[in-house]
Predicted model as a PDB file, atoms N, CA, C, CB and O in Angstrom, pLDDT in the B-factor column:
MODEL        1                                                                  
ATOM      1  N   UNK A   1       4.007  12.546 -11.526  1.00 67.00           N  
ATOM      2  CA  UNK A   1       3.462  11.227 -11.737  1.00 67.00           C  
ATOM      3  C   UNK A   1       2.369  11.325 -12.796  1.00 67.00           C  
ATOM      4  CB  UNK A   1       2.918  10.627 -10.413  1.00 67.00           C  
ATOM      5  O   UNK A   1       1.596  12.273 -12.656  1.00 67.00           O  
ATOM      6  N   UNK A   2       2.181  10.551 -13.779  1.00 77.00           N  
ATOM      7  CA  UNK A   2       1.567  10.341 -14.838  1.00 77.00           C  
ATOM      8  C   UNK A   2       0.270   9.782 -14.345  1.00 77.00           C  
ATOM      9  CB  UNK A   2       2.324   9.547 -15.747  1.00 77.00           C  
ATOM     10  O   UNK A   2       0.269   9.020 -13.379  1.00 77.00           O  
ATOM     11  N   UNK A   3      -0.349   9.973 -14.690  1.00 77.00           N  
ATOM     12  CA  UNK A   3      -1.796   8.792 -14.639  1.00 77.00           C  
ATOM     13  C   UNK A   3      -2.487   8.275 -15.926  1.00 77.00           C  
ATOM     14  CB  UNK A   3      -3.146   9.508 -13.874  1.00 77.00           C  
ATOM     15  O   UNK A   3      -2.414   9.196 -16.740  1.00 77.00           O  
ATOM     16  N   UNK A   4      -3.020   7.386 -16.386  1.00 84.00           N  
ATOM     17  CA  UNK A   4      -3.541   7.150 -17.298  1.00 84.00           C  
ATOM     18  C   UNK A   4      -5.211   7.463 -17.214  1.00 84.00           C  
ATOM     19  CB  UNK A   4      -3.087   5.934 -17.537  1.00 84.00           C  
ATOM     20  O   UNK A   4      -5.713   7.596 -16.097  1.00 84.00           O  
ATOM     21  N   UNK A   5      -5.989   7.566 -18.337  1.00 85.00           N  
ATOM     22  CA  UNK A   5      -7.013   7.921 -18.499  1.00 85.00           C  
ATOM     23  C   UNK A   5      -7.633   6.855 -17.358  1.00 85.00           C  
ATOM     24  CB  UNK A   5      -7.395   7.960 -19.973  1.00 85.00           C  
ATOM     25  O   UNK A   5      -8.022   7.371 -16.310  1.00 85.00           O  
ATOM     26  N   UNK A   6      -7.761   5.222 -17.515  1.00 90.00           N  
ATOM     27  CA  UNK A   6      -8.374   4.694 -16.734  1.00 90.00           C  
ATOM     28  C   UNK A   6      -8.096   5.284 -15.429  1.00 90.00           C  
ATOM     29  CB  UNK A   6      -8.202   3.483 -16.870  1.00 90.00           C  
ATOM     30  O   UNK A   6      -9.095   5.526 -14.751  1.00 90.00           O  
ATOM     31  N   UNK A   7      -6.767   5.617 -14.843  1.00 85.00           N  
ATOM     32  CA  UNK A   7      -6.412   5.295 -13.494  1.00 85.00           C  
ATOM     33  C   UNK A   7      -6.678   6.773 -12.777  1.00 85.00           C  
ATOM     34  CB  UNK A   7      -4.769   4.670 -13.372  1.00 85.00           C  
ATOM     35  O   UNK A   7      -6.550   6.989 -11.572  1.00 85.00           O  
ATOM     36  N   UNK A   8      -7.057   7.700 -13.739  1.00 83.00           N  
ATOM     37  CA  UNK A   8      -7.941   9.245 -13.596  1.00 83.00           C  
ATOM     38  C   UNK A   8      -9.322   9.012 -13.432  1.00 83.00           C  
ATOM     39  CB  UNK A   8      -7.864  10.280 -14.968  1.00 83.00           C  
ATOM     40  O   UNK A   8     -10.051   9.812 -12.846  1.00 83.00           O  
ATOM     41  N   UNK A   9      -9.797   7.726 -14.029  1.00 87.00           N  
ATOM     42  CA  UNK A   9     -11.393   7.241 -14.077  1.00 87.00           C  
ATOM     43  C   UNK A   9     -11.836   6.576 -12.769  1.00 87.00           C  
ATOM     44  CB  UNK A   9     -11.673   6.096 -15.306  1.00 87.00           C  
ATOM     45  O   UNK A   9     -12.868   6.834 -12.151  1.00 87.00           O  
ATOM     46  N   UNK A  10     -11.033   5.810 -12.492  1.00 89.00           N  
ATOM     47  CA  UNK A  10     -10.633   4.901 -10.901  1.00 89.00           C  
ATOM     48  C   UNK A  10     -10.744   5.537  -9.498  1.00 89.00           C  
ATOM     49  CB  UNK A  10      -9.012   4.471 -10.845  1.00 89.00           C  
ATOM     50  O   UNK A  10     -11.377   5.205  -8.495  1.00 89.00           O  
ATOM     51  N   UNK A  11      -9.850   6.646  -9.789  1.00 84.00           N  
ATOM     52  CA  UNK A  11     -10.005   7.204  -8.738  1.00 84.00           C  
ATOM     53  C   UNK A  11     -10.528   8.399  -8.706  1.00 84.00           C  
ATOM     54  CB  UNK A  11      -9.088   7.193  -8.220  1.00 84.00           C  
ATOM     55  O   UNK A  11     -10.230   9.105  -7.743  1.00 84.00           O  
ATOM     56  N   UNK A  12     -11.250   8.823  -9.528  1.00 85.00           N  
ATOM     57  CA  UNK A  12     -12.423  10.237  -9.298  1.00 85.00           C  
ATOM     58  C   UNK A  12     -14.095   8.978  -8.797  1.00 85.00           C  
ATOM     59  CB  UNK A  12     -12.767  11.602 -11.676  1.00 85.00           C  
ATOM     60  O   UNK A  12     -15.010   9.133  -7.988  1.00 85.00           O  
ATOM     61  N   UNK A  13     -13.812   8.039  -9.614  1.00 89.00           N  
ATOM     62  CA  UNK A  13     -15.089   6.975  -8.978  1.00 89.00           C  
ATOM     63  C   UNK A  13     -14.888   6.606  -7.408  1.00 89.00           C  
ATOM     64  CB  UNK A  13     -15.087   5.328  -9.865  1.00 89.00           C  
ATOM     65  O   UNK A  13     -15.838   6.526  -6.629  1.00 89.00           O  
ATOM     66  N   UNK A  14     -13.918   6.451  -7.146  1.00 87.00           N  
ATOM     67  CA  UNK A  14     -13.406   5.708  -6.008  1.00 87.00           C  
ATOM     68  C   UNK A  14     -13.519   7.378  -4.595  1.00 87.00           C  
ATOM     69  CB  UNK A  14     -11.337   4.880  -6.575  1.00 87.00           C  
ATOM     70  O   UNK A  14     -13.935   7.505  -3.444  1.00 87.00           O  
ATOM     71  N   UNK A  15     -13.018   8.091  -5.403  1.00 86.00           N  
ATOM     72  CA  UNK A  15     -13.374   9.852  -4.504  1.00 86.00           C  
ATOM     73  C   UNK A  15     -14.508   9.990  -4.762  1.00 86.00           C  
ATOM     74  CB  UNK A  15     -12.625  11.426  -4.990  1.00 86.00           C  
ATOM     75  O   UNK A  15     -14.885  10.545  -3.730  1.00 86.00           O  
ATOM     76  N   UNK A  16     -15.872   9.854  -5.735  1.00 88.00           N  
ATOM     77  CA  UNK A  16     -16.863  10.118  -5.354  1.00 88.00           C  
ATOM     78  C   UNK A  16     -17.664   9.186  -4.262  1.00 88.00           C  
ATOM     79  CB  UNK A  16     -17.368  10.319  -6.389  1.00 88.00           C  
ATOM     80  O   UNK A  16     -18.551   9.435  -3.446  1.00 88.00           O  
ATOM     81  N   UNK A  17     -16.918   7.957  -4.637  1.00 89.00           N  
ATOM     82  CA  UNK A  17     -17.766   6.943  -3.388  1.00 89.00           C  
ATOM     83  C   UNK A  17     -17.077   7.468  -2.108  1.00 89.00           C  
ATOM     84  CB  UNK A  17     -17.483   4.949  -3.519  1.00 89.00           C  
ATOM     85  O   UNK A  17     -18.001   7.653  -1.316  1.00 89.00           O  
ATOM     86  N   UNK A  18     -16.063   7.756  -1.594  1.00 87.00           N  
ATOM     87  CA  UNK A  18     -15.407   8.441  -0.194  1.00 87.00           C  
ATOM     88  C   UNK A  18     -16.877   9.664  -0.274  1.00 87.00           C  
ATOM     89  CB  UNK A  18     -13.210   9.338  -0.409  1.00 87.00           C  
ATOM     90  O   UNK A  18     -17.655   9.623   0.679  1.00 87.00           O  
ATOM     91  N   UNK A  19     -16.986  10.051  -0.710  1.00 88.00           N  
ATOM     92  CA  UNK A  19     -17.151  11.672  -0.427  1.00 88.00           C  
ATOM     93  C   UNK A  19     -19.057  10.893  -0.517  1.00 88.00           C  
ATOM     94  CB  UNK A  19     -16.257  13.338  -2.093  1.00 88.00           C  
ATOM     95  O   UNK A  19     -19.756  11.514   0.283  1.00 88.00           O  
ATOM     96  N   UNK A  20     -19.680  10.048  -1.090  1.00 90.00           N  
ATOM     97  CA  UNK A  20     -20.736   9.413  -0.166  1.00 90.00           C  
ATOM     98  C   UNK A  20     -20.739   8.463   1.009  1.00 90.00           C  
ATOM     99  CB  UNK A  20     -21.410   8.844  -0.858  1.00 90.00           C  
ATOM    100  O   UNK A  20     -21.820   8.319   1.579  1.00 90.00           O  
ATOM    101  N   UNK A  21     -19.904   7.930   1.365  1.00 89.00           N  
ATOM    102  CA  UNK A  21     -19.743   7.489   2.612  1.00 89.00           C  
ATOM    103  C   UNK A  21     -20.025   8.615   3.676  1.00 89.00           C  
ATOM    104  CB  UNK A  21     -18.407   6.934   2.711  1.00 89.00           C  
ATOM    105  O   UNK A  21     -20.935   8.841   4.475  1.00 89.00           O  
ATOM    106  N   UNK A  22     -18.574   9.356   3.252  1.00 89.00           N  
ATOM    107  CA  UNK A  22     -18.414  10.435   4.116  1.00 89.00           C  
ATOM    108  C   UNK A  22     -19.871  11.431   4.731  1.00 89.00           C  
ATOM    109  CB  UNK A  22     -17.420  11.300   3.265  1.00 89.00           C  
ATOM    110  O   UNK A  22     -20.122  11.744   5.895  1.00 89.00           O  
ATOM    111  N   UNK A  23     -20.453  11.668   3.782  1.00 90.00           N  
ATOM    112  CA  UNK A  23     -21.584  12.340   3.869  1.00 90.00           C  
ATOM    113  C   UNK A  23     -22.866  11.816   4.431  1.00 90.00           C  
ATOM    114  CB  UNK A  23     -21.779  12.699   2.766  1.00 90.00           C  
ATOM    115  O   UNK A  23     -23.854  12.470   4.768  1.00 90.00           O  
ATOM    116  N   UNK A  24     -22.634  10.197   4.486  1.00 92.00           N  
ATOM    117  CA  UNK A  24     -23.779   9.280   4.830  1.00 92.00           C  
ATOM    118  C   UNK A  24     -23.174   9.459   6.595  1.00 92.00           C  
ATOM    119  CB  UNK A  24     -23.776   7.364   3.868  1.00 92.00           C  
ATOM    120  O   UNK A  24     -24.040   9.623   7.453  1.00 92.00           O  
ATOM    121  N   UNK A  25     -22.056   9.424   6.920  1.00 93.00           N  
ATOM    122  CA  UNK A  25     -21.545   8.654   8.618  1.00 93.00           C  
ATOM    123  C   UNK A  25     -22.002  10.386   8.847  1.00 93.00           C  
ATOM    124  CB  UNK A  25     -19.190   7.801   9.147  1.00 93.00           C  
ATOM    125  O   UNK A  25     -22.810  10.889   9.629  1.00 93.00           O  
ATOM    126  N   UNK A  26     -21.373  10.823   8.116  1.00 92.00           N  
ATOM    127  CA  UNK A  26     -21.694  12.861   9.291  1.00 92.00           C  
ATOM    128  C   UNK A  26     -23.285  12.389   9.390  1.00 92.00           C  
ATOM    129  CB  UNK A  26     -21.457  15.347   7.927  1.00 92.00           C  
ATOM    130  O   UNK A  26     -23.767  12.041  10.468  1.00 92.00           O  
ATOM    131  N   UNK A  27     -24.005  12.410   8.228  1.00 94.00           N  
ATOM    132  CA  UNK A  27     -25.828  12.502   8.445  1.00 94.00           C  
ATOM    133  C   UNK A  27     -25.911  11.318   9.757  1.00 94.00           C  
ATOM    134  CB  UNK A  27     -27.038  11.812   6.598  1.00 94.00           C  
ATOM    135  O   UNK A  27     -26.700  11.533  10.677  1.00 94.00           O  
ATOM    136  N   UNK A  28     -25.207  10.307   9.761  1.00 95.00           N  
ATOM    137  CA  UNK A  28     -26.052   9.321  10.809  1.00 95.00           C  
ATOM    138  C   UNK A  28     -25.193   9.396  12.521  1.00 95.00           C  
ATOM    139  CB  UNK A  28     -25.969   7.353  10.023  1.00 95.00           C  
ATOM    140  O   UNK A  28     -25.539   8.840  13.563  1.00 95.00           O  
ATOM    141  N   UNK A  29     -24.034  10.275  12.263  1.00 94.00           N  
ATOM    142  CA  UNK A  29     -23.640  11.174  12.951  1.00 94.00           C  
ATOM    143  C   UNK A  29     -24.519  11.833  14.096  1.00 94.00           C  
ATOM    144  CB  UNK A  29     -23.276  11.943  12.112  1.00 94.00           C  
ATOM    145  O   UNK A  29     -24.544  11.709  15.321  1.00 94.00           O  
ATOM    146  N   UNK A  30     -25.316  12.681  13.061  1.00 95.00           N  
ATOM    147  CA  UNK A  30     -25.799  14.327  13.741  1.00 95.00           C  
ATOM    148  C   UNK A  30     -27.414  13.318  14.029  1.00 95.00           C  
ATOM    149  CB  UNK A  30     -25.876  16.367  12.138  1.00 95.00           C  
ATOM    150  O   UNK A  30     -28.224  13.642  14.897  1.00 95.00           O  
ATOM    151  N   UNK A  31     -27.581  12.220  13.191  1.00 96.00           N  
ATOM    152  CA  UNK A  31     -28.816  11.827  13.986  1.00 96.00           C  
ATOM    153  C   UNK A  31     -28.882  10.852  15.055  1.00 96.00           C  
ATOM    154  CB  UNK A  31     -29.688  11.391  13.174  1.00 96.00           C  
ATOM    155  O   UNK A  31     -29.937  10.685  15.667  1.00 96.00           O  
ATOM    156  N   UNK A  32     -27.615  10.061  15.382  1.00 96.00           N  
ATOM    157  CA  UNK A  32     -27.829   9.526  16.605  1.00 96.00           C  
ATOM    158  C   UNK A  32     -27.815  10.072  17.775  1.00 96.00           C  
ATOM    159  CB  UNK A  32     -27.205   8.772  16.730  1.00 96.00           C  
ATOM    160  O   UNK A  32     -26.979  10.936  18.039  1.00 96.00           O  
ATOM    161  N   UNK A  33     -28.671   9.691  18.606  1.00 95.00           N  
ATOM    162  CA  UNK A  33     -28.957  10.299  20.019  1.00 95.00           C  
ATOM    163  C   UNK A  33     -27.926   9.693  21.371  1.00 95.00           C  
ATOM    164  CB  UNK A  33     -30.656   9.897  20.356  1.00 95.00           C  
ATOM    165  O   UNK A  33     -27.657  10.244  22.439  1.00 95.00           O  
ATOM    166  N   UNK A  34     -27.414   8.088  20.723  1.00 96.00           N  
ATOM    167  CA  UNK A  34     -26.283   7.728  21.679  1.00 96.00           C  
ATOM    168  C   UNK A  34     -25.062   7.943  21.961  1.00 96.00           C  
ATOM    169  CB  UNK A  34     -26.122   6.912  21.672  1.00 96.00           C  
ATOM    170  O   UNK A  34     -24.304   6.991  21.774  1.00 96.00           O  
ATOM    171  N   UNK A  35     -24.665   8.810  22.319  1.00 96.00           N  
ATOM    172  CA  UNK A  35     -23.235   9.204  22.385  1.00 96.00           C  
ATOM    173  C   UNK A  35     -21.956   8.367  21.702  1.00 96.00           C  
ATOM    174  CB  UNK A  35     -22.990   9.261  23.782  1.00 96.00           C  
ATOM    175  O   UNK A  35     -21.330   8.801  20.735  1.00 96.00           O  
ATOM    176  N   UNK A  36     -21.691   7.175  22.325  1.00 97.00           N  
ATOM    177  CA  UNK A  36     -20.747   6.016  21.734  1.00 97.00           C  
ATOM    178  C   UNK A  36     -21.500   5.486  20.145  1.00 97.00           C  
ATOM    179  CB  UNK A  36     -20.695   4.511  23.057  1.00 97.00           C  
ATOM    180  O   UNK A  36     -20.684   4.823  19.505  1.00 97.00           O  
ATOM    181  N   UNK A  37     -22.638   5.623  19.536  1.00 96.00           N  
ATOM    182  CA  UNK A  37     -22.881   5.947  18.704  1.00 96.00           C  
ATOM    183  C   UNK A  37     -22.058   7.067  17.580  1.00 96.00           C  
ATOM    184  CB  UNK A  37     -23.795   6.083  19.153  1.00 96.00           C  
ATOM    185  O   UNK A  37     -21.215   6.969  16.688  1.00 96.00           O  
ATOM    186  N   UNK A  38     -22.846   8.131  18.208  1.00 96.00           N  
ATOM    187  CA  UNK A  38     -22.354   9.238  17.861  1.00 96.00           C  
ATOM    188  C   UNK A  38     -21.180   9.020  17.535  1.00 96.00           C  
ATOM    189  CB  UNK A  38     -22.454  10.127  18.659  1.00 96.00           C  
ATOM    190  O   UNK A  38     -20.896   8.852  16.349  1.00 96.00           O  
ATOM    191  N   UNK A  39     -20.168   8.973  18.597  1.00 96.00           N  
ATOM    192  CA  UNK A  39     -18.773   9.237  18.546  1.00 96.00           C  
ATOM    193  C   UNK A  39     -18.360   7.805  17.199  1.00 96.00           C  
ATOM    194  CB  UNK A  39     -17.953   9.079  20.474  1.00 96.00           C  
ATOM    195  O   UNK A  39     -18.009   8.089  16.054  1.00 96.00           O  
ATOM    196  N   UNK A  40     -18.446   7.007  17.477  1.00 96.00           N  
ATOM    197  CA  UNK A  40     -17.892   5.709  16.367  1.00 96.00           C  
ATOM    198  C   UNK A  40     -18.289   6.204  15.046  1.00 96.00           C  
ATOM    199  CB  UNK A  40     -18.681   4.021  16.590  1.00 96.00           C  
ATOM    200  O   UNK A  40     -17.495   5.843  14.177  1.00 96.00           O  
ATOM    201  N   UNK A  41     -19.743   7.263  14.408  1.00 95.00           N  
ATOM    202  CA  UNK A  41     -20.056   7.719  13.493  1.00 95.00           C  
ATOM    203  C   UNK A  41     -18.759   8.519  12.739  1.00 95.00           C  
ATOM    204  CB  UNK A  41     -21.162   8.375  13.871  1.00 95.00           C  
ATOM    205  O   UNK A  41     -18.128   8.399  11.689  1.00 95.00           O  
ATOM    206  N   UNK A  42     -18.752   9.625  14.214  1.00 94.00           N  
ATOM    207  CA  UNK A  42     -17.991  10.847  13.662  1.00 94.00           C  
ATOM    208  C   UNK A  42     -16.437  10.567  13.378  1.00 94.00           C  
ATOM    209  CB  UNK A  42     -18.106  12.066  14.733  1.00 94.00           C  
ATOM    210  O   UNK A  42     -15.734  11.230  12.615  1.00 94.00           O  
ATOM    211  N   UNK A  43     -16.046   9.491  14.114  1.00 94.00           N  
ATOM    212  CA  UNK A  43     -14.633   8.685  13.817  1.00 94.00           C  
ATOM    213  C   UNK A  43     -14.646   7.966  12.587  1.00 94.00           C  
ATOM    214  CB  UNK A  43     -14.277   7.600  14.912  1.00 94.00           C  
ATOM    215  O   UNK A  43     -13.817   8.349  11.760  1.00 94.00           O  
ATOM    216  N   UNK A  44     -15.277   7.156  12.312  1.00 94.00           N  
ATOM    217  CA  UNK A  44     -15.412   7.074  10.981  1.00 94.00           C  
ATOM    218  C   UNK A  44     -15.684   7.927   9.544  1.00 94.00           C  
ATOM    219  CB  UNK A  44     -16.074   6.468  11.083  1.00 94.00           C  
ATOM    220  O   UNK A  44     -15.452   7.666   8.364  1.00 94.00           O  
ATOM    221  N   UNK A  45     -16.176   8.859  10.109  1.00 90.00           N  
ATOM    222  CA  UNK A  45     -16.275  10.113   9.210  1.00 90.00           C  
ATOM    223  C   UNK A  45     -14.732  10.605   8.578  1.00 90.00           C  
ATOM    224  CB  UNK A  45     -16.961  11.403  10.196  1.00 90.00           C  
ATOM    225  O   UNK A  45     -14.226  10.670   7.457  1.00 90.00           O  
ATOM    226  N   UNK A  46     -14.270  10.936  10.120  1.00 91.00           N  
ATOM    227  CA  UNK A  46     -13.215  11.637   9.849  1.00 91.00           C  
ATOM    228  C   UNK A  46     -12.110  10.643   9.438  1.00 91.00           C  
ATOM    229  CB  UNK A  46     -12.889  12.494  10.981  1.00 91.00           C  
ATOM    230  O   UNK A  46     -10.978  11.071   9.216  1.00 91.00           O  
ATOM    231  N   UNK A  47     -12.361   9.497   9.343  1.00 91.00           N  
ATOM    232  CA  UNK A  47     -11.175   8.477   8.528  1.00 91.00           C  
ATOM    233  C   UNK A  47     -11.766   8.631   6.984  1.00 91.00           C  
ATOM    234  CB  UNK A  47     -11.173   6.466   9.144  1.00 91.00           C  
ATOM    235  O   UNK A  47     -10.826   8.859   6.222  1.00 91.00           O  
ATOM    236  N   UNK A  48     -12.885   8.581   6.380  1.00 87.00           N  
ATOM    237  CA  UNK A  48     -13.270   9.069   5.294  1.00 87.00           C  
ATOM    238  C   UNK A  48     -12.365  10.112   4.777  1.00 87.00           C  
ATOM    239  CB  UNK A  48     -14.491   9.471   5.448  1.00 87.00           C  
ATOM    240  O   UNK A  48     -11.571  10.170   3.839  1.00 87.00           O  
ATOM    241  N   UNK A  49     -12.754  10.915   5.708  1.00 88.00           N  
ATOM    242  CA  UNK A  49     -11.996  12.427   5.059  1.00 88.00           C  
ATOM    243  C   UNK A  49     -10.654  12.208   4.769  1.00 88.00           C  
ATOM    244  CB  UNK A  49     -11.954  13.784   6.126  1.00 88.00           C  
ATOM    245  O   UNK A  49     -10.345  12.372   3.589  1.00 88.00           O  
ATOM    246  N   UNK A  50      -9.898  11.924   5.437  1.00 91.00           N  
ATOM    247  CA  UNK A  50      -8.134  11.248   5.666  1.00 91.00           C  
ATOM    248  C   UNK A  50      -7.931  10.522   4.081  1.00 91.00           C  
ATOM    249  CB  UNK A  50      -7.963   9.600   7.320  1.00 91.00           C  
ATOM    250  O   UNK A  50      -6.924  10.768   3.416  1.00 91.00           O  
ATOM    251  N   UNK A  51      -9.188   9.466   3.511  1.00 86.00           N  
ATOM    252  CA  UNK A  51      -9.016   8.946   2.342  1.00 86.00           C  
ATOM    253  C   UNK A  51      -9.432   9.634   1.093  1.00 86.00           C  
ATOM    254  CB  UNK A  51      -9.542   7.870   2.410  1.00 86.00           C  
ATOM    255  O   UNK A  51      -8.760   9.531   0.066  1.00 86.00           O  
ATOM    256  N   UNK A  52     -10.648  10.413   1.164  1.00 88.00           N  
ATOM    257  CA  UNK A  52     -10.896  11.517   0.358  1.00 88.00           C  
ATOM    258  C   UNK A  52      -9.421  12.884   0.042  1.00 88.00           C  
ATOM    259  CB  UNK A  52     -12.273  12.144   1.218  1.00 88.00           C  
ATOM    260  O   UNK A  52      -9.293  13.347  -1.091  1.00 88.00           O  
ATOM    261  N   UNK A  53      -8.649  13.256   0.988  1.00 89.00           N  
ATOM    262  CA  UNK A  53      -7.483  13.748   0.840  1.00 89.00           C  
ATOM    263  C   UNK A  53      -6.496  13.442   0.093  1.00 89.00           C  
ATOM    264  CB  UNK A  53      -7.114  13.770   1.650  1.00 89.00           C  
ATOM    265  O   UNK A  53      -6.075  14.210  -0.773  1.00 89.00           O  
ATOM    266  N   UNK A  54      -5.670  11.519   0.485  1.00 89.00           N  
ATOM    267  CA  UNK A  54      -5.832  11.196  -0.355  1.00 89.00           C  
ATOM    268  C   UNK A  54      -5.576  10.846  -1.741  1.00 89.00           C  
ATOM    269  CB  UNK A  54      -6.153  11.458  -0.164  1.00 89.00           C  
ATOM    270  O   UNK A  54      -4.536  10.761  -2.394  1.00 89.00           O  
ATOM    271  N   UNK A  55      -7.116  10.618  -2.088  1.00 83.00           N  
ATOM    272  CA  UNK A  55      -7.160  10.902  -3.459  1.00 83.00           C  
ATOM    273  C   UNK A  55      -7.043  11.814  -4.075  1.00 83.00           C  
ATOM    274  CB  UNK A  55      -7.874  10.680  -3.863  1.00 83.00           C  
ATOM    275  O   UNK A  55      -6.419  11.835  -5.136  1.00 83.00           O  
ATOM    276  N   UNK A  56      -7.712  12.951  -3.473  1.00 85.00           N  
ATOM    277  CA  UNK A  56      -7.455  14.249  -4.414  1.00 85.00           C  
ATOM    278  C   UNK A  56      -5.926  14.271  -4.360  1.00 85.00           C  
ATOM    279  CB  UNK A  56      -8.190  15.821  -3.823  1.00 85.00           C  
ATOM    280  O   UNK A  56      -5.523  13.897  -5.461  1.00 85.00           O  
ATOM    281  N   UNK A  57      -5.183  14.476  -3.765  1.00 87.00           N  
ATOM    282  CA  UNK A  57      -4.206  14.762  -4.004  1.00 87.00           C  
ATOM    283  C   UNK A  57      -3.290  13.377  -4.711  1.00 87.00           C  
ATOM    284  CB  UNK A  57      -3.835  15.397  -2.817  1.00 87.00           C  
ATOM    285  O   UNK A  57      -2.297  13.883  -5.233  1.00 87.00           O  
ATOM    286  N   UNK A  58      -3.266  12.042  -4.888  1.00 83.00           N  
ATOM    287  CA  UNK A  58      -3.091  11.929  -5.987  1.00 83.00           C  
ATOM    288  C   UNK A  58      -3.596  12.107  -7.272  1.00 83.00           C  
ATOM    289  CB  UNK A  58      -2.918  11.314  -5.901  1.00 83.00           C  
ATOM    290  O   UNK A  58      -3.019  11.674  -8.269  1.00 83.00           O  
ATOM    291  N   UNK A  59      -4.962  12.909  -7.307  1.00 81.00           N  
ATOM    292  CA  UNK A  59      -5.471  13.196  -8.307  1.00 81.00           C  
ATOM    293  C   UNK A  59      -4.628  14.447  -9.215  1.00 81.00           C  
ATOM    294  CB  UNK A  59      -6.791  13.444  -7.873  1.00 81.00           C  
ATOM    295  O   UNK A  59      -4.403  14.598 -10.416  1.00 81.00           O  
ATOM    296  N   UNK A  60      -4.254  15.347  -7.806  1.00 85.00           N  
ATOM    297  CA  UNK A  60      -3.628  16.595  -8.015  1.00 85.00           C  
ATOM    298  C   UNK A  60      -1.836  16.176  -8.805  1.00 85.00           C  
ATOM    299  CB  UNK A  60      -3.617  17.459  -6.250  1.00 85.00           C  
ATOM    300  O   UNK A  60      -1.430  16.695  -9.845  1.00 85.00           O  
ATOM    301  N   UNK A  61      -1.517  15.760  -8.465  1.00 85.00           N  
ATOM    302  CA  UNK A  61      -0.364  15.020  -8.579  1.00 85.00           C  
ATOM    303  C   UNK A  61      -0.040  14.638  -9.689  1.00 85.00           C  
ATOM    304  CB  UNK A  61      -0.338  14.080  -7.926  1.00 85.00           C  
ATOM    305  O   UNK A  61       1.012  14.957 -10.244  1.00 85.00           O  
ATOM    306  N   UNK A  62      -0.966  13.853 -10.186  1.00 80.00           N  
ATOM    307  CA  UNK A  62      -1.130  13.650 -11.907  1.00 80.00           C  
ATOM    308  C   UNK A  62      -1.545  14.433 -12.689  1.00 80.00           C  
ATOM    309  CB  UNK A  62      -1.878  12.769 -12.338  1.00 80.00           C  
ATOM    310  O   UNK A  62      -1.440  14.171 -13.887  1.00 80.00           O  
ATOM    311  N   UNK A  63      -2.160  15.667 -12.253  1.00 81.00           N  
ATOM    312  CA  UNK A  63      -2.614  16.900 -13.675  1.00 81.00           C  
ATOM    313  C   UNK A  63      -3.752  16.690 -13.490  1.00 81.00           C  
ATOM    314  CB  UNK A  63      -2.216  16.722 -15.456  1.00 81.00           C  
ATOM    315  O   UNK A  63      -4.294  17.409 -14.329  1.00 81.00           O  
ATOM    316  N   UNK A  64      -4.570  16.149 -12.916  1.00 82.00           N  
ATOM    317  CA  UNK A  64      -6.241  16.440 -12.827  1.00 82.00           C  
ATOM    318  C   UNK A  64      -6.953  17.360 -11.872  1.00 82.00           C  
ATOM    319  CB  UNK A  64      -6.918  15.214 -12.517  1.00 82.00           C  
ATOM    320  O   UNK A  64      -6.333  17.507 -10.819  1.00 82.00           O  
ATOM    321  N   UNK A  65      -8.117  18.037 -11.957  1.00 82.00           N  
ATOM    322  CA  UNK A  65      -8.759  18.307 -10.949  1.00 82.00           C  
ATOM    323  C   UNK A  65      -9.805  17.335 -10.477  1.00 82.00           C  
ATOM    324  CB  UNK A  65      -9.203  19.423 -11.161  1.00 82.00           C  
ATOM    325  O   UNK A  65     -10.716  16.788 -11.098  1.00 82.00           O  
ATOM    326  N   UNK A  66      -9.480  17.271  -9.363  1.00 81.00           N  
ATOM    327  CA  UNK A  66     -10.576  16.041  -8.547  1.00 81.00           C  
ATOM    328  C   UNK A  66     -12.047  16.918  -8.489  1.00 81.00           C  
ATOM    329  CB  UNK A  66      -9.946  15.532  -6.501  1.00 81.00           C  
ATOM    330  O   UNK A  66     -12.118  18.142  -8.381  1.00 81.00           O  
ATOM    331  N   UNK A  67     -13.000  16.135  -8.573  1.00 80.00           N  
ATOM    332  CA  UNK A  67     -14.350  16.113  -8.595  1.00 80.00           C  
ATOM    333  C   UNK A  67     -14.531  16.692  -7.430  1.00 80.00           C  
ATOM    334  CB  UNK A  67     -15.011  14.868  -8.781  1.00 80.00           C  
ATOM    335  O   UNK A  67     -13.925  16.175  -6.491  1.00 80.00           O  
ATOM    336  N   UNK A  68     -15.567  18.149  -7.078  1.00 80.00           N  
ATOM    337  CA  UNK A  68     -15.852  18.468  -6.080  1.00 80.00           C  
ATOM    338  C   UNK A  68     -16.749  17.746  -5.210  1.00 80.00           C  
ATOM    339  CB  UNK A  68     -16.110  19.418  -6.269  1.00 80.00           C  
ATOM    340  O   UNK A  68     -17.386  16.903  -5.842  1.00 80.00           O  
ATOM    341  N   UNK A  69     -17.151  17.802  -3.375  1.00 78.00           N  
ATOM    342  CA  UNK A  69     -17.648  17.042  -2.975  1.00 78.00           C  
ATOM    343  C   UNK A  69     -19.231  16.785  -3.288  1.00 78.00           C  
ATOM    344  CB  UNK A  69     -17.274  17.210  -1.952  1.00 78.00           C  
ATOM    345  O   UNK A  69     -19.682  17.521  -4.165  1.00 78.00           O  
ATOM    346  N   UNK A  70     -20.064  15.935  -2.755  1.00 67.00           N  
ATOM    347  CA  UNK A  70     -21.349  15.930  -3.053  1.00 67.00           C  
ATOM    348  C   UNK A  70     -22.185  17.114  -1.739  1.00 67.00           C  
ATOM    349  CB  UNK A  70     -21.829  14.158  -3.042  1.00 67.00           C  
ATOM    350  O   UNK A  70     -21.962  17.413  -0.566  1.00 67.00           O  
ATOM    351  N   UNK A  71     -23.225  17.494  -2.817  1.00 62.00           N  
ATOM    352  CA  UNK A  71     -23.803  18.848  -1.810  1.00 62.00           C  
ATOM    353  C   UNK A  71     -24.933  17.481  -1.304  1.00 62.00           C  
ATOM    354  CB  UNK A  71     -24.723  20.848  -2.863  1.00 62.00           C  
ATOM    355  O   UNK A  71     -25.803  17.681  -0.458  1.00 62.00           O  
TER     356      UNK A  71                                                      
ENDMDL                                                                          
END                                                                             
């Protein structure tokens, strides 16, 4: 599958915003103290990740390397 320059631009923007979400629900994750909290955090996390996947791999797909995650 081909990608065009924009649609390589689209979705490395669109994987860096996953990969801050992602990193925001783990942090508010590991700081809530309410369990059903907690848990709705870390579920949402891990649907992040599911969409961060993904992209890279249509990133991979088209000849690009996807943008590593945010430290």
């Amino acid at each position: 599958m081909e990608l065009s320059d924009q649609e390589k631009m689209i979705l490395e923007d669109r994987l860096k915003a996953e990969y801050l979400c992602m990193s925001k629900y783990k942090l508010y994750a590991d700081q809530a103290s309410d369990p059903q909290i907690k848990n709705a955090f870390s579920i949402v996390s891990d649907q992040e990740a599911q969409h961060v996947e993904i992209l890279r791999s249509l990133l991979e797909q088209g000849g690009f390397s996807p943008p590593e995650p945010l430290s």
